[in-house]
N, C-alpha and C positions, 0 to 999 in steps of 0.2 A: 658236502654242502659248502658254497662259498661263504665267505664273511667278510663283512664288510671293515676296511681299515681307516681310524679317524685319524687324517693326518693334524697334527700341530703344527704352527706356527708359532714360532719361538715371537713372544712379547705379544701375541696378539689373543684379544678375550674369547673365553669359551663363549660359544653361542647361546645357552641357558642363561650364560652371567649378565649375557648382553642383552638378553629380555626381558630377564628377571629387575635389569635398572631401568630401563624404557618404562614399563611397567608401574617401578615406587614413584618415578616424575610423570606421571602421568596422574596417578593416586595422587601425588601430592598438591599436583594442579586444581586438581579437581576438587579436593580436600579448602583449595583457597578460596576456589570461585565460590563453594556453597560458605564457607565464612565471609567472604564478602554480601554474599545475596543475603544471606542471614541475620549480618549484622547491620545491611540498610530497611532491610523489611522490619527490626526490631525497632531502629530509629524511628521509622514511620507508623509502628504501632504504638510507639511513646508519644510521638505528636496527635497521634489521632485522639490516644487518650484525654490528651490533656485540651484539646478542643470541645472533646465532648463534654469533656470536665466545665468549661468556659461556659459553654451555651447553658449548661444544665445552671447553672447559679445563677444566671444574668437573665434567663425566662423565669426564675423565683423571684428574682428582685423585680424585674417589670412586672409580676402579678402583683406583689406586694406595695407598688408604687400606683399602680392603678387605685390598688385597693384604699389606700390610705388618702386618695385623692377626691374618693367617694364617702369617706369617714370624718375627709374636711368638711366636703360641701353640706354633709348631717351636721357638724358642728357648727356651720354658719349658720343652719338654720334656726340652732337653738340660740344665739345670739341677736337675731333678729324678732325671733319674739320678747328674749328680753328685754328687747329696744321697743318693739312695739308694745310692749305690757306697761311699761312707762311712758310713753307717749299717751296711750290711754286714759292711765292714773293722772296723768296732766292737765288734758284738755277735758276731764269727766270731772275732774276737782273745784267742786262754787268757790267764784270768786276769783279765779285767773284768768276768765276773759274781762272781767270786769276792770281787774285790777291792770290786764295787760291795754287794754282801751284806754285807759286813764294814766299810762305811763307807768304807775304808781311801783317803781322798782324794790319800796320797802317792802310792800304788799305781796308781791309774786316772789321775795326771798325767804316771807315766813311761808307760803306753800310750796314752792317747787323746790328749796333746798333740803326737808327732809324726805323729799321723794327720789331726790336723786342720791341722796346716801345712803338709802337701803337697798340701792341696784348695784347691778355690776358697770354701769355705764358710767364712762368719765365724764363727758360734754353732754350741757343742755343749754340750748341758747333758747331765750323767745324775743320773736322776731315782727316788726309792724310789717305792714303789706307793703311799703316802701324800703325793705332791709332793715332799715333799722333797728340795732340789736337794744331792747331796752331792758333786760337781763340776760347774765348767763354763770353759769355756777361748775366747779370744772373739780376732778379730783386731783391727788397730788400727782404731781408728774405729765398733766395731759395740757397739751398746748396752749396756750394764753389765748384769753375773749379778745373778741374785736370787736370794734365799733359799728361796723355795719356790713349787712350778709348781701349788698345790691349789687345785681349780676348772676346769684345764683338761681338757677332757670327753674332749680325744683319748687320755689317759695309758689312763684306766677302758675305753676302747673298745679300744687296743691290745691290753691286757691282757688282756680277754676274748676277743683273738680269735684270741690266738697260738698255738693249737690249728688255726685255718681255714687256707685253701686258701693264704692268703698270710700266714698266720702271724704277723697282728698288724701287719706292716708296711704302709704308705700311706702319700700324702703330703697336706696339705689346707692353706686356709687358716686361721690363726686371730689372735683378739687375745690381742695380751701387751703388760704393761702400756701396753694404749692404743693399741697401735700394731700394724698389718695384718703378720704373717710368715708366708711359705710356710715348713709344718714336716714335715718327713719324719720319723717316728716307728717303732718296733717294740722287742720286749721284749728285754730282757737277759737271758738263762736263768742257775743255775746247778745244776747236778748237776737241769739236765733239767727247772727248774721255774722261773718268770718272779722275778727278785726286782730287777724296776723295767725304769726303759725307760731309752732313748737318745733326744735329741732331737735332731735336725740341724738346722739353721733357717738361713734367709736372713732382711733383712727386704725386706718387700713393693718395698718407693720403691727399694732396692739392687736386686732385682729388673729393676723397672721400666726404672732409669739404663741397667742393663745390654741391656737388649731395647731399650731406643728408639737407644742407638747402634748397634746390628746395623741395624734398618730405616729407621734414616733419618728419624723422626718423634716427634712429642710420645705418649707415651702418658700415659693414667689408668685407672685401678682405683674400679669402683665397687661399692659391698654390693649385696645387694639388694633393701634400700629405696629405693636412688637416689642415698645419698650418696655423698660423695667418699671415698676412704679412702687412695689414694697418687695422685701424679702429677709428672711432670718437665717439665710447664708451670711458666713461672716466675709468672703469675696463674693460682690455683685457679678450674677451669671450673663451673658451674653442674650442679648436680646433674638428673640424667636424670629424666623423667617416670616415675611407677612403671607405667603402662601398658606404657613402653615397655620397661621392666626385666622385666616381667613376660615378653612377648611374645617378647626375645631370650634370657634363661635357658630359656623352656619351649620352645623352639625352636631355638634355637644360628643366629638367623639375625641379619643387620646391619640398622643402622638410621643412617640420617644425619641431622645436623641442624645447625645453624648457632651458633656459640657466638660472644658479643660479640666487638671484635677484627678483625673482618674473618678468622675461622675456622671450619676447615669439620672436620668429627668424623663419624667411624664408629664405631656403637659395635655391638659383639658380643662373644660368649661369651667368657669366660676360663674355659681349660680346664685343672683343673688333674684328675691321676690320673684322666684318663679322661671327667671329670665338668665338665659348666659350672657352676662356683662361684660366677661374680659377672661384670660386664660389663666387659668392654676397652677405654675408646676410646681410635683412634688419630685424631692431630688435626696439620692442616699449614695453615699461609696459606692464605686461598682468592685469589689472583690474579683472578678472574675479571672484576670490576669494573675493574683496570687494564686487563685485555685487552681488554674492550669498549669503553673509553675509548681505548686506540690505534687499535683497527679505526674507528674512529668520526670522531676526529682523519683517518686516512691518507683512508681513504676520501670524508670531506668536504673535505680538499684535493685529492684528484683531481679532486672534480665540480667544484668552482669554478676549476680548472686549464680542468678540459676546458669548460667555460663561458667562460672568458676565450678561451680560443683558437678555439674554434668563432665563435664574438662577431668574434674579428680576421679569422680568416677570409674569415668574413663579410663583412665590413666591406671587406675588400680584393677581394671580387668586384661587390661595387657600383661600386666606385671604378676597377675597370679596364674600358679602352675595351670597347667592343660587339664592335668584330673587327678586321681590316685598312684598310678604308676608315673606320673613326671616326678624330675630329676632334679 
């Protein structure tokens, strides 16, 4: 039987040896490619993490912004009756139209000034049917009286109306000198016939102070052109697009957006007597960038965790014997 003979070549590799290296650089290639695929598919499950991480805080904080925007407008309302509870006690009180017909400013200071310090209301002016302010009685801190309220549209609208269904009384916003107040108004009768009004007034930002401690948040007050006109932010926020003023007055619905700061704002209606008069926002930190930056952090220490240890693992099942009989 013939046999076969393996010639050598002096310097040149056996043919097993020469597969057997094709072979490990082929493994080892391969070995790269799946760490490189590996370790961008990890990247991008780190980022995805921490996106979701993003959204998920920043749709708690818009529910919470909304919410606290709807917790305003219940706390304006309790403000507005205690305007009008006082305007009541005012013009129902014998003797202050009489005394308000008759100028008689000593007279209307022994009654309306202890009605105005057992309220929460700073300003109360009474006012003739020509403006003219012939008392006004203010708590500490709240704007200085003036001499006369003519110009302001609500007196003439009162007064015409205090005959209708609600007798001239409402609450609205308006400016005085310069500055945004919620004014609860209605006439002063006497012997049956209007001779001027009562104005009960907050101002807007006093307003404001007092609703963003009930809820918890920054609020602001905008007209509705867009501008700013109160807020308890301590940098004044960027004025609202008039689209979007337009859209949440004629609708009473919210609107969110982003204000420099790393802040996040909801703005909708401010309701004031029934009516949306002007835009709300309420505005809080937006966290969400932090929270995507920890999920992002935790989560790419875990992979490079679980990468080092899967690695040692590894490493130590190479390195242990085959079975009982290895060497």
């Amino acid at each position: 039987m013939a046999r076969k003979l393996r010639v050598l070549v002096p310097g040149a590799p056996e043919p097993g040896l020469e597969r057997s290296g094709d072979d490990a650089r082929a493994a080892y290639r391969r070995r790269r490619i799946a760490l490189g695929a590996g370790a961008l598919l990890s990247c991008l499950l780190v980022l995805l993490a921490g996106t979701l991480a993003a959204a998920a805080v920043r749709r708690e904080l818009d529910r919470r912004l909304v919410l606290a925007g709807a917790g305003a407008n219940a706390g304006l309302v309790e403000i507005e009756a205690e305007q009008l509870s006082l305007l009541r006690a005012i013009i129902f009180t014998s003797g202050i139209g009489h005394a308000l017909a008759d100028v008689d400013a000593a007279s209307l200071n022994r009654l309306v000034t202890p009605l105005q310090a057992n309220s929460n209301v700073p300003m109360v002016d009474l006012v003739r049917p020509d403006g003219a302010v012939v008392f006004a009685v203010r708590s500490k801190g709240a704007p200085a009286p003036v001499a006369s309220r003519k110009g302001v549209t609500a007196i003439a609208r009162s007064l015409a109306t205090w005959k209708g269904s609600r007798q001239g009384r409402f609450t609205t916003l308006v400016q005085l000198q310069g500055a945004p107040v919620l004014l609860t108004i209605g006439p002063v009768l006497d012997h049956n016939a209007p001779v001027g009004v009562a104005m009960v007034m907050t101002p807007l930002a006093d307003v404001l102070g007092r609703l963003a401690a009930q809820v918890g948040a920054t609020l602001s007050a905008y007209h509705s052109s867009g501008t700013l006109e109160a807020t308890t932010a301590s940098d004044n926020p960027p004025a609202v697009a008039s689209g979007t003023m337009a859209e949440v007055i004629a609708t009473n619905s919210s609107s969110l957006r982003e204000i420099p700061g790393e802040v996040r704002e909801a703005d909708g209606g401010l309701i004031i007597d029934h009516k949306v008069v002007a835009v709300l926002g309420v505005s809080a930190s937006d966290d969400s960038a932090q929270a995507a930056l920890v999920v992002d952090l935790v989560a790419g220490a875990a992979l490079v965790l679980g990468a080092v240890t899967a690695g040692w693992w590894g490493r130590g099942r190479r390195q242990s014997p085959a079975g009982p009989g290895a060497r």
